[in-house]
N, C-alpha and C positions, 0 to 999 in steps of 0.2 A: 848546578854546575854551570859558569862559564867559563863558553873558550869561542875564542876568535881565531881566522884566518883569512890573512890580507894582504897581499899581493899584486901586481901587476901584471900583463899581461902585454908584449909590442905589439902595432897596429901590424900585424904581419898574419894571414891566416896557418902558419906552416907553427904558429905558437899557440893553437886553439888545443890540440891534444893535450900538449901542457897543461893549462889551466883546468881540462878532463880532469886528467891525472891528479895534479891536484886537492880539486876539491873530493873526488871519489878518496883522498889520502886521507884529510880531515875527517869525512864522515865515517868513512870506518873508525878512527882512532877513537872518535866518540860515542861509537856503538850507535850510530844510525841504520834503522832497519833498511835492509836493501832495498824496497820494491819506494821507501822517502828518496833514498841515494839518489838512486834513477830519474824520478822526478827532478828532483832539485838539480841534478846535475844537468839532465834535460833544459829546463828552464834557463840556467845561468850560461848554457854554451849556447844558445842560441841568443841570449842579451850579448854575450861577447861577440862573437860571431857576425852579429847585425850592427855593433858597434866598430868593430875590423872593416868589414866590407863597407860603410856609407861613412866614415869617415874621411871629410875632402883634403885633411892633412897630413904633411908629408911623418912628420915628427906627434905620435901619439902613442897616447899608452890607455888599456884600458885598466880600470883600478876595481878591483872584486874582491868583497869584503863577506864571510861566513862566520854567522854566529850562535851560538848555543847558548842558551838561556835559561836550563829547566827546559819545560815543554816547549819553549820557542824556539824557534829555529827563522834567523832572518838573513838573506838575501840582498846582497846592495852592489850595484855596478854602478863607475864613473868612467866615464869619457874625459881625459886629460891632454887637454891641447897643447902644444908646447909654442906655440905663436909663430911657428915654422923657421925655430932657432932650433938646433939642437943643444941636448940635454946637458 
């Protein structure tokens, strides 16, 4: 089985639940055991999170990417500068 889920995220911390929300959406739909869920969702709101808060620009987004592979499951955040134009 794949399936992807990918999304953005604004540089605002009041949009971290979102992205929660989110990805705990995705791994249930693909029957991820809960106690991975948590993990993974652990892991990726803290990559968001530390990318919200240390980023010095005003116009950003982060970009989180979830994927299912068979027994893979991979993980990918991006930091999206916008060159302090907006979008």
């Amino acid at each position: 089985m794949l399936a992807t889920e990918t999304f953005l995220v604004p540089k605002h911390r009041r949009h971290v639940p979102t992205a929660r929300q989110r990805l705990r959406k995705a791994l249930a739909g693909w029957g991820v055991a809960d106690e991975l869920t948590d993990s993974v969702v652990l892991l990726a709101i803290e990559l968001v999170t530390n990318a919200v808060v240390h980023c010095r620009t005003s116009f950003a987004q982060v970009g989180v990417t979830l994927t299912l592979d068979g027994p893979n499951l991979v993980l990918g955040t991006v930091s999206r500068i916008m060159c302090g134009a907006r979008p």
